[in-house]
C-alpha positions as CSV (number, residue, x, y, z in Angstrom):
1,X,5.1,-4.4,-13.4
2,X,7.7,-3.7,-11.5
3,X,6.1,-2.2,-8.1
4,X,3.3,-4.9,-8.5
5,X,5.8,-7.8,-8.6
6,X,7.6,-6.3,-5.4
7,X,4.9,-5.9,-3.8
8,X,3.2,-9.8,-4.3
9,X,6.7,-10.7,-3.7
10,X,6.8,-9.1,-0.5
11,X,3.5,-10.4,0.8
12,X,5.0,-14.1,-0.2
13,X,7.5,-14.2,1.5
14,X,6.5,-13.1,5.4
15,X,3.3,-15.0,6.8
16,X,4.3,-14.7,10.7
17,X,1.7,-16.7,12.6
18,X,-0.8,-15.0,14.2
19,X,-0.9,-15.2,17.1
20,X,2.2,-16.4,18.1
21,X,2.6,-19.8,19.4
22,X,4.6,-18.2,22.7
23,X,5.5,-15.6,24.9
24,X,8.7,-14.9,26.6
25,X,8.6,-14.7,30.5
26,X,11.6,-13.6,32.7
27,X,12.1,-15.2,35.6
28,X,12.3,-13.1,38.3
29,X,14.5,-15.4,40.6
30,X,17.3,-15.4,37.8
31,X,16.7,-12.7,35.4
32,X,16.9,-15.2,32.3
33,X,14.2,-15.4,29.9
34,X,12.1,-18.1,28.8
35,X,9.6,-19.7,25.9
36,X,5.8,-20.2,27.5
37,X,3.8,-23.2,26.4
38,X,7.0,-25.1,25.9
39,X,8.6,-27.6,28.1
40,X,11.2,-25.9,30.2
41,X,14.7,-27.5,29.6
42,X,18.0,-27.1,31.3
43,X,20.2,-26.7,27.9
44,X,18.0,-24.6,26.5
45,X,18.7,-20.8,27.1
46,X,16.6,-17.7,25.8
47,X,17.7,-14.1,24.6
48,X,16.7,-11.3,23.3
49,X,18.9,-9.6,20.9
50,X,19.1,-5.5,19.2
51,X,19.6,-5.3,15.7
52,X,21.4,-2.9,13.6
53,X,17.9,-1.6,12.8
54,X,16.5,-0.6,16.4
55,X,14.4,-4.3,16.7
56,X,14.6,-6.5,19.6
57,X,14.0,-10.0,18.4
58,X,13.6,-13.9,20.2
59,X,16.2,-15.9,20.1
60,X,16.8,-19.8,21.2
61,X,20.2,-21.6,22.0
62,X,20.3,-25.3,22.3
63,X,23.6,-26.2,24.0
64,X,25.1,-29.5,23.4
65,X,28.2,-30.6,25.8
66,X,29.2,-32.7,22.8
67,X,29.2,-30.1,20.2
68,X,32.0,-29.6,17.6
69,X,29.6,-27.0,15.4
70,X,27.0,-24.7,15.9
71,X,23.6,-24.2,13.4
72,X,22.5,-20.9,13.0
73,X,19.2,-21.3,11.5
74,X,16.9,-19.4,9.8
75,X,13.2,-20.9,9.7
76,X,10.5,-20.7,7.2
77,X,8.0,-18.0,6.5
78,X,5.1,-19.2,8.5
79,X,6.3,-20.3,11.7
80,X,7.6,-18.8,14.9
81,X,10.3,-20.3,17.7
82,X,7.7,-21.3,19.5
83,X,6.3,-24.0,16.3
84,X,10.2,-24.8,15.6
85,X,11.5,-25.4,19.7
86,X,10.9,-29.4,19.4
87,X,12.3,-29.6,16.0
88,X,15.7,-27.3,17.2
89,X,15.9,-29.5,20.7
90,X,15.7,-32.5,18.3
91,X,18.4,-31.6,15.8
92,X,20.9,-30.3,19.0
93,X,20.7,-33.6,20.2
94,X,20.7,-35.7,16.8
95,X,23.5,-33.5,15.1
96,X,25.7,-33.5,18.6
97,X,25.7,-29.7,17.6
98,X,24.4,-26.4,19.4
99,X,21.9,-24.7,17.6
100,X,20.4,-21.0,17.8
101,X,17.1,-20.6,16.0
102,X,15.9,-16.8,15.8
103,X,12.3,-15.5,15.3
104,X,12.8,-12.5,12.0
105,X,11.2,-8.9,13.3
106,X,7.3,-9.1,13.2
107,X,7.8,-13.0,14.6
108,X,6.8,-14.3,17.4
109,X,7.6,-11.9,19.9
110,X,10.2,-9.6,18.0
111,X,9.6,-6.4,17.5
112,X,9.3,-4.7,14.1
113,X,8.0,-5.6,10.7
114,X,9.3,-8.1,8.8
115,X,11.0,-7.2,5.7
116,X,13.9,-8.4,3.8
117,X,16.6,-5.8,5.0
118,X,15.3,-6.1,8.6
119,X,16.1,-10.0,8.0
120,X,19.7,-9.6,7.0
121,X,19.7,-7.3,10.7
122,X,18.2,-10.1,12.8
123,X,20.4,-13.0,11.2
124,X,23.5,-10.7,11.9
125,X,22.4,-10.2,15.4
126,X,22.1,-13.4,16.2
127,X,25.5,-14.2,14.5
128,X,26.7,-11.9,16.5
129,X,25.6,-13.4,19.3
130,X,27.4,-16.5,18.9
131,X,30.4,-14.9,18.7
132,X,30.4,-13.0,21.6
133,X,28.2,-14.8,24.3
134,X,29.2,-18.4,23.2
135,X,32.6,-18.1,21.9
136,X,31.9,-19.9,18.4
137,X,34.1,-19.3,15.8
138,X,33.5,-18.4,12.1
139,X,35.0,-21.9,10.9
140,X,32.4,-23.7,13.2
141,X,29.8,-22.4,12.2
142,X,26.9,-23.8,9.9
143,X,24.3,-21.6,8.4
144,X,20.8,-23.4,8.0
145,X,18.3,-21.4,6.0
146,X,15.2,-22.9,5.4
147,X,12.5,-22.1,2.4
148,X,12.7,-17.8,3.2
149,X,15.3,-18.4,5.6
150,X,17.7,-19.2,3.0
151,X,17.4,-15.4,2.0
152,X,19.0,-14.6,5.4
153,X,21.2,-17.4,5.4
154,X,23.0,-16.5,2.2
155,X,22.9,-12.8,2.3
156,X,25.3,-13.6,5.9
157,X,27.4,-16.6,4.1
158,X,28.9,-14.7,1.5
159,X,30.4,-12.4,3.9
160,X,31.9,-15.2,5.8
161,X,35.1,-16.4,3.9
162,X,35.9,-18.9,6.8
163,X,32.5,-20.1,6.7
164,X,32.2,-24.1,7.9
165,X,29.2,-25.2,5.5
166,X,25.3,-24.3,4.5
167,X,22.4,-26.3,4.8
168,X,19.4,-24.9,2.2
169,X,16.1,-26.3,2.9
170,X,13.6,-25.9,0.4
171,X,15.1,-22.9,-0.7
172,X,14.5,-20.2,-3.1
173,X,16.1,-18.9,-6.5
174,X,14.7,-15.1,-5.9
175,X,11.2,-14.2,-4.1
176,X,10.1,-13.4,-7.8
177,X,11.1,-16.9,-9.2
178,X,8.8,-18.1,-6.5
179,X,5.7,-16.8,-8.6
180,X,6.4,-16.3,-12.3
181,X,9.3,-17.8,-14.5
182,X,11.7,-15.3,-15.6
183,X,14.9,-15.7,-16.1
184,X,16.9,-12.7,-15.5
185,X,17.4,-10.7,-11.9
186,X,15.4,-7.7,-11.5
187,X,16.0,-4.8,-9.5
188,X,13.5,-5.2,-7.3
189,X,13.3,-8.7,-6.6
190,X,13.3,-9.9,-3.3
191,X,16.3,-12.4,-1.7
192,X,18.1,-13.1,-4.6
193,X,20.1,-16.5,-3.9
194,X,20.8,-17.4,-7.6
195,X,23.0,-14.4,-7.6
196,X,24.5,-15.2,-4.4
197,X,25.4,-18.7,-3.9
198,X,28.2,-19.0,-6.3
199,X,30.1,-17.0,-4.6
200,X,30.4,-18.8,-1.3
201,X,33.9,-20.7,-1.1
202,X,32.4,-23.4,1.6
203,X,30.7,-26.9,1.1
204,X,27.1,-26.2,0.6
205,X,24.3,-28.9,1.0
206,X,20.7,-29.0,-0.8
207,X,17.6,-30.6,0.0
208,X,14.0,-30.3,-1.5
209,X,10.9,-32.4,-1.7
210,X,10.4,-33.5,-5.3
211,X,6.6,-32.6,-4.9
212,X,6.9,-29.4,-3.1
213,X,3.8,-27.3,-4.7
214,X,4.9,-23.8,-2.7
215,X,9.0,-23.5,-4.1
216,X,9.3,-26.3,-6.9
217,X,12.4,-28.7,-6.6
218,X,13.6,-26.6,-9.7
219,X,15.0,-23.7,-7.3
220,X,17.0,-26.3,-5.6
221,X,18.6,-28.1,-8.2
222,X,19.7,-24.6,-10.0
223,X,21.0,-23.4,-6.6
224,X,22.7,-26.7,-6.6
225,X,24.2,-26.6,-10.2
226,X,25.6,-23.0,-9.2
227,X,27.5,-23.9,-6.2
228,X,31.1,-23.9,-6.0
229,X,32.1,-26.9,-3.4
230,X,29.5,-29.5,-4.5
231,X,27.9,-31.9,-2.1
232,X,25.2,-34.5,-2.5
233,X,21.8,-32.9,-2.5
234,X,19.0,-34.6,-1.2
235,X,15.9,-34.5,-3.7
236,X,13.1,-36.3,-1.4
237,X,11.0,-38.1,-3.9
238,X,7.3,-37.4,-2.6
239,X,7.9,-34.7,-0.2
240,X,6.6,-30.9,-0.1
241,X,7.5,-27.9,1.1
242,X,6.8,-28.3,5.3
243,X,7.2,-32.1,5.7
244,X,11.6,-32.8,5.2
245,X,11.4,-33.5,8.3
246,X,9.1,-36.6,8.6
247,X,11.0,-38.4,6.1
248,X,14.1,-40.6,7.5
249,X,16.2,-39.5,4.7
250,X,16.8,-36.2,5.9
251,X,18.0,-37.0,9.3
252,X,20.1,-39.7,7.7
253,X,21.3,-36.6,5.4
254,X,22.2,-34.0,7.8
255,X,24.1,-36.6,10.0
256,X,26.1,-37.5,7.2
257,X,26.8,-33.9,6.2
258,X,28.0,-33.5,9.6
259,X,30.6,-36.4,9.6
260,X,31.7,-35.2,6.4
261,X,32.0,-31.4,7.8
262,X,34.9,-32.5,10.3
263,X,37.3,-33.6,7.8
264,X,37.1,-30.0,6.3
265,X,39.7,-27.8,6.9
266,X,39.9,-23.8,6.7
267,X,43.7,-22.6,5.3
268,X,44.2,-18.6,5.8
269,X,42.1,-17.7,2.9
270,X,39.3,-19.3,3.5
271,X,39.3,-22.1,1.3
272,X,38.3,-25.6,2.2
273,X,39.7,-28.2,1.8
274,X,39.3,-31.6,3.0
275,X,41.5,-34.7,3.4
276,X,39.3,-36.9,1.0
277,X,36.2,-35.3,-1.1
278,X,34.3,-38.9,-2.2
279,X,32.6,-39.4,-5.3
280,X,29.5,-39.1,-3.6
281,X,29.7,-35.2,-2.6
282,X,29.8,-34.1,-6.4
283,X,26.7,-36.1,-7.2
284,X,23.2,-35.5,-7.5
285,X,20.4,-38.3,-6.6
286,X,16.7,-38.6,-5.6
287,X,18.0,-40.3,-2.4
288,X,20.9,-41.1,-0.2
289,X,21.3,-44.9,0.3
């Protein structure tokens, strides 16, 4: 069972779209890369990052001059930079935060095949990244890891102790879970969150669509109930797996998230702690108000 479950986890989990929605063009004049078949914006910048294991992969950053945080976010199994630019330009201006959205090896136009392993190398490249070329700082930082993404994004957050927050959208228990119900880690799962999460030390926020028929809402709220630093998960009644977005709760969600995320302080150790933790960041409801 166990090579056969690997293996249908495996194929599960990494759909790249074929053929990707972009290519990256340099321009000659500047030497800067850029995103075909996307419109071409001033704030937005290009790059193309090595990992740790010999890939070059696509990466986006979406500057914001009124930025306190940047998002790190990992995207969803089945799209590409390309599909997510409009949604990342969107949430930069929305948020007031930078953002850098990265394409996994065997995206887009990254090199490689994706795996898991290769997936913890691209998200550390691109964290890397924002150290170096941007200047952002551990305790500014917000991972976003969406439906596979949060794979990525919690592998990288539990090696963060100074960590500002984590968004999980959609996400997933284990890539096993996804498929059949057991209740116990094995070895060769795939991603396994539900292992991970409680032990992040940083405020973590949850959202899932109550009808999602891909990852039911169940992985959230267990991913939810094991979290250390509770906040108010957003359960969108009606929603699926690859429509959050559409709904005006989730918007609504992430700005408030946001607000609360800059009366969060780091101490030495890396614990948070904030000036006043409301009532409504330990609860769990269908909706926000």
């Amino acid at each position: 069972m166990g090579v056969v479950a690997s293996s249908v986890a495996a194929k599960f989990a990494f759909f790249p779209p074929t053929p990707p929605s972009y290519r990256v063009v340099k321009d000659e004049s500047t030497g800067k890369f850029k995103l075909s078949d996307v419109p071409e914006r001033h704030n937005v910048e290009v790059k193309i990052l090595d990992t740790k294991r010999s890939h070059k992969i696509v990466a986006m950053y979406v500057r914001n001059p009124s930025a306190r945080f940047t998002v790190l976010y990992s995207h969803g199994n089945a799209a590409d930079v390309g599909q997510m630019y409009e949604l990342f330009v969107e949430l930069s201006t929305h948020l007031r935060v930078n953002l850098m959205g990265y394409d996994y090896a065997g995206y887009g136009q990254s090199t490689g095949k994706p795996n898991e392993y290769n997936t913890y190398a691209d998200i550390e490249a691109a964290y890397e990244c924002l150290e170096r070329e941007y200047g952002a700082k551990q305790e500014d930082i917000i991972l976003y890891g969406q439906s596979v993404g949060s794979g990525p994004t919690l592998d990288l957050a539990m090696r963060l102790p100074q960590l500002r927050a984590v968004v999980l959208h959609s996400p997933i228990m284990s890539g096993l879970r996804v498929m059949f119900p057991v209740k116990r880690t094995y070895w060769f799962d795939i991603y396994k969150n539900v292992d991970k999460i409680g032990l992040l030390s940083c405020p973590v926020l949850i959202m899932h669509g109550t009808c999602d028929d891909i990852v039911d809402c169940s992985h959230g709220r267990q991913l939810w109930e094991l979290t250390k630093i509770k906040y108010e998960p957003l359960w969108v009644k009606g929603a699926g797996h690859c429509d959050l977005e559409v709904y005006p709760e989730y918007i609504r969600c992430l700005r408030k998230f946001v607000t609360y995320l800059t009366n969060v302080t780091v101490d030495g150790n890396g614990s948070k702690k904030t000036n006043n933790i409301s009532a409504h960041s330990r609860k769990s409801t269908d909706s926000l108000d």
